[in-house]
Each structure stands twice: as C-alpha cells, then as structure tokens.
N, C-alpha and C positions, 0 to 999 in steps of 0.2 A: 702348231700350224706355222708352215713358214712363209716368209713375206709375198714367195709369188704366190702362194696361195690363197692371203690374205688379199692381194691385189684383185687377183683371179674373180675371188667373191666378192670384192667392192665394186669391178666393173660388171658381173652378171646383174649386181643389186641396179645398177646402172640404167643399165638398159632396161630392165623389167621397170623401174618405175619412172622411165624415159617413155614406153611406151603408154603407163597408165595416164602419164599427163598426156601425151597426148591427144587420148581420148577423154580425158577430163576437161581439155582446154575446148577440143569441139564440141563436148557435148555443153558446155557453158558460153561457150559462142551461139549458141541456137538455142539457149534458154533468154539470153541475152536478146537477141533477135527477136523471139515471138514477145519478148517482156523488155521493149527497150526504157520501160520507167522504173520499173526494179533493176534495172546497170545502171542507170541513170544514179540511182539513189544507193547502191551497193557499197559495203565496206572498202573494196580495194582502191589502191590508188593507184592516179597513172601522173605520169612524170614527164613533160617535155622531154627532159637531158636523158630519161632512161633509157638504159643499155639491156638487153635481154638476154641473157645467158645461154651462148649453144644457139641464138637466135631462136628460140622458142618463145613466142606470146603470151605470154601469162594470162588465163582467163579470168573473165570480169570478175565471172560471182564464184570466188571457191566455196569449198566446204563450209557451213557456219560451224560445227562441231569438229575434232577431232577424232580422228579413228579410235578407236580402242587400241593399247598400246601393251607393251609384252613386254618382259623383265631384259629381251635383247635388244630392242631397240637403243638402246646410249649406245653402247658397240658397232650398231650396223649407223649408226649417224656420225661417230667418228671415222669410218671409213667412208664415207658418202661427204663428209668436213673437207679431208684427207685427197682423196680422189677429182673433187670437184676442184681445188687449189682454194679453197679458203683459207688454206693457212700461208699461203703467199703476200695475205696483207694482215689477217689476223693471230699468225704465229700459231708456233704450234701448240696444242692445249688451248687454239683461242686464247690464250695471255696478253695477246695485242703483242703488235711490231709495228708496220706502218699503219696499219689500222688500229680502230681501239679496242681491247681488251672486252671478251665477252663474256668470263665470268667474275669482274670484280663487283658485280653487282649494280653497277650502275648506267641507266638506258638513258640513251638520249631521247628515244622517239618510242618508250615503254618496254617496262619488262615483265610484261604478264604475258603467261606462253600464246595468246591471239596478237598481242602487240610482237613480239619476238615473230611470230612467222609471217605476220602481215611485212615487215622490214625484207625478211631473207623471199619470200616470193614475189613482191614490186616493188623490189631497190627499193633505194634512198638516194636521194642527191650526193654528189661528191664522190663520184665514185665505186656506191655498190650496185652491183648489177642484179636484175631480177631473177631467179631462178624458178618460178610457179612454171614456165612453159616447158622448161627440159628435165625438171626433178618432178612436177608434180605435187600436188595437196601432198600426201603420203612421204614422198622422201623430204619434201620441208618440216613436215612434223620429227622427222627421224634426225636431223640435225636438230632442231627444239629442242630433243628431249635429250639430245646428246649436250649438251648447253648447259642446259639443267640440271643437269647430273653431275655438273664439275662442282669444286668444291671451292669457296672465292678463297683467292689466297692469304697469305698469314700477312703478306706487305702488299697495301694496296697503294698506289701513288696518286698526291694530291692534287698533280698538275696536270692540267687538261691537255690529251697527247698531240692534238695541235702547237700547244705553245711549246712543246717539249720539239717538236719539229722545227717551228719558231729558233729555238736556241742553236738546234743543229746545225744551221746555215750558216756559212763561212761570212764574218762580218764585213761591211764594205768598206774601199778603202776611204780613211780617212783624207775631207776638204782639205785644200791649207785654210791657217788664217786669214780672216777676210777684218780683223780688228783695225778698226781707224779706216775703213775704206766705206765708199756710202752704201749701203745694201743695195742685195741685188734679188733678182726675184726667184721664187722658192723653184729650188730642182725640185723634179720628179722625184719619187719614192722610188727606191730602188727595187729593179723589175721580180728581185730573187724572196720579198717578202710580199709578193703576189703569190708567189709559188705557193705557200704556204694558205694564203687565204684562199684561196679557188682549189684546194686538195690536191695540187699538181704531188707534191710531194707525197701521198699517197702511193704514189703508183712509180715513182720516177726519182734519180736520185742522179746529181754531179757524173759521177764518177765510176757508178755499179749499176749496172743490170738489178732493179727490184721484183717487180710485176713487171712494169714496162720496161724500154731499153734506157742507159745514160743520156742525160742529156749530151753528154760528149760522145757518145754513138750516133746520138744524131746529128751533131753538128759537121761529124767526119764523113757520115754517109750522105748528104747534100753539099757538101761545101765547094763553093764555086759554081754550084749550078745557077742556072739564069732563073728567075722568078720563084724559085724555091719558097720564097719566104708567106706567098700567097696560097702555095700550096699549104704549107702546113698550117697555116690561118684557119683555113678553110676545116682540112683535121683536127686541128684544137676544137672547133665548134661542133664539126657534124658528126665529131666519132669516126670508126672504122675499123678494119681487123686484116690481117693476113697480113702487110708488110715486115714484121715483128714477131710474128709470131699470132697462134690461133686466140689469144686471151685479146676483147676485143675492146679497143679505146672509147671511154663513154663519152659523150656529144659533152658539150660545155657552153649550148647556146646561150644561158645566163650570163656568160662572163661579154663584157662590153667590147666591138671589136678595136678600142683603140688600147685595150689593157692585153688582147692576147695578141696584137700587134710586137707589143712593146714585151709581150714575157719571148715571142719568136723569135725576135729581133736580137735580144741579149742571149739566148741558145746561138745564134747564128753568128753572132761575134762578140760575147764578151771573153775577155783574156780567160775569166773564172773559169771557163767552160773550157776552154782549149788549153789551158796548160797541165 
C-alpha cells in the first residue's frame, strides 16, 4: 500500500471516529445532565489550562470498559498517532523528542491501558491537549493499544527529559566579579530556565519551528509593535490557535503573571533571541 493510500485510510479512520465522538460526547453530556452526581463523582478529569484537540469537548463520563479489540487495531492507532501530529512532540515510534518517550515503560501519571487513555482523552498539564472530543472512546483506545504494542527499547535513558531540556539551553552569560565589593541583592533567575519549568520548551524552541513557532519568529513578527508585549501575556495564559498555524496554544493560567511577563519580555528583547 502506498503512503497516499495509507494517508487516504488514516483520514477516512478520521472522520468516522470524529463522528462516533461526537455522538459519544452528547450522548454523555445528557447522561451527565440527567445524573449531575455521577459527573460529579466520574473518573475523568477536567483541567483549568486544558486545551482540547480540534476544539472537541471531551465527555464527562467515557466508556468504563474498552471495546473489544482486533489483531489491527496497533496499525490503525499508528496511523491515528501519525495523522493526529503526535509525533510532533512525542517522536516518531512515540521514542520521545520534546515530549517524553511513551514506550520506555515508564508513566508519569500511570501506565495501565485506563490510566494511558484517561492521559490521551483529558490532557495533562504542560502541554497535552485532550483528544476524547475529536477521536472519541474508540480512536483513543486505538492509539492505547498502538502504545502497547511497541516494544521498550534496548537503551532507555536515565534522565528525566525535562532536565535533558534543562541542559539544551544555551548558558547565560557569565557576572563579572563582584569579589571584594559589598553584596548586592540577588538577580532574578534567568527568564530561559523558566522555559523549561512551565514546558514552554515542549512546544517551542530559539531558533526552529517545533510544534510551535521560534521564539525568534516571534520576536521578528511583533517587533516594534506598540503594546505587543500585553498581547502575548495575555496568549501565554489564555491559549489560542490560528495565528501559527491550526495546532492550538494551551492556556498556561497557572504560570504567575509576573513570571510570563518576564519569559515575554526576554522573547521580545533578549540579544539570545535575536541574534
């Protein structure tokens, strides 16, 4: 089979289980509604900062069971991986890239296949967006099991791929000496090992288009403009999509506004960024 055909079937898989969420999402919206103490008390979680994939809502009460599953499903979940751009932060084969690695075996927030799709259908903080509202129960399971089916590799790495982000950042440049002079009071943290703790580097990178665009595309694409810097304040917290492209910016209301003041600020004019 060749690749447009592959594609061909990855986007019909698409749509057909675009529309079963659909109807999975309303008819759990109105189970929800007549029973608001079972959503009340329901396994899913909902997430201030979440982002929802395709702007589909993900409904309260998914399936408690999995479908029955068929010896194609890893295949049809690797095209549905593929097609969705999960592999624009989790590499391909899911190995991890900017994101972390989903078959080395080991889960941040669980790795039993209900723990695993409860993650890919109501995000997770930092960056993953939900997918229950536009894949549906059925196509999240079909990534599950495509997950599951990989085999952990022969070299797993020791370092958690934050701190490995951590290292990638260009160091800052070194004080002078301040020896024999009376102290002074502590500088700020420098704003680029923010990036790292609030998962900007997830999605964003100096000098390359990742997921999102360079920080130095965005600096060249407002620069000079009058109040700029409130506007993208505002973006850092509340999320959005379309400017960049259709892959859509998750909100970041948790991050305090004098820290994505200070990460906007140094986008907007440090030398790192512009040169």
């Amino acid at each position: 089979m060749n690749r447009r055909a592959v594609f061909s079937s990855a986007m019909l898989v698409i749509a057909v289980l675009s529309g079963c969420g659909k109807q999975q999402t309303a008819a759990a919206d109105a189970e929800a509604a007549a029973n608001p103490e079972a959503a009340a008390s329901a396994p899913g979680m909902r997430y201030e900062a979440r982002v929802n994939a395709g702007g589909g809502t993900p409904p309260a009460l998914p399936p408690s069971q999995p479908p029955a599953g068929n010896a194609s499903d890893p295949k049809a979940g690797e095209g549905l991986f593929a097609s969705m751009n999960c592999d624009g932060c989790h590499g391909g084969g899911a190995t991890g890239w900017e994101g972390p690695s989903l078959v080395d075996g080991r889960w941040r927030y669980g790795g039993a296949d209900e723990e695993v799709f409860q993650s890919i259908f109501y995000g997770r903080p930092k960056g993953m967006p939900a997918y229950g509202g536009v894949l549906g129960a059925d196509g999240v399971w079909l990534i599950v099991r495509y997950l599951k089916s990989q085999p952990v590799p022969a070299v797993v790495p020791t370092t958690n791929y934050e701190d490995l982000a951590k290292s990638a950042l260009p160091a800052p440049a070194s004080a002078p000496s301040s020896a024999g002079t009376p102290s002074e009071p502590e500088q700020p943290a420098d704003p680029r090992a923010k990036l790292a703790q609030y998962g900007c580097i997830a999605c964003h990178a100096i000098d390359k288009k990742v997921v999102g665009p360079a920080f130095r595309d965005v600096a060249a694409k407002y620069q000079d403009q009058q109040g700029v810097a409130k506007t993208l304040e505002a973006k850092v917290k509340n999320g959005g999509a379309g400017v960049w492209g259709t892959i859509p910016m998750p909100a970041n209301s948790a991050v305090p506004d004098a820290e994505v003041h200070e990460i906007v600020n140094w986008i907007l004019t440090s030398p790192d960024v512009h040169n």
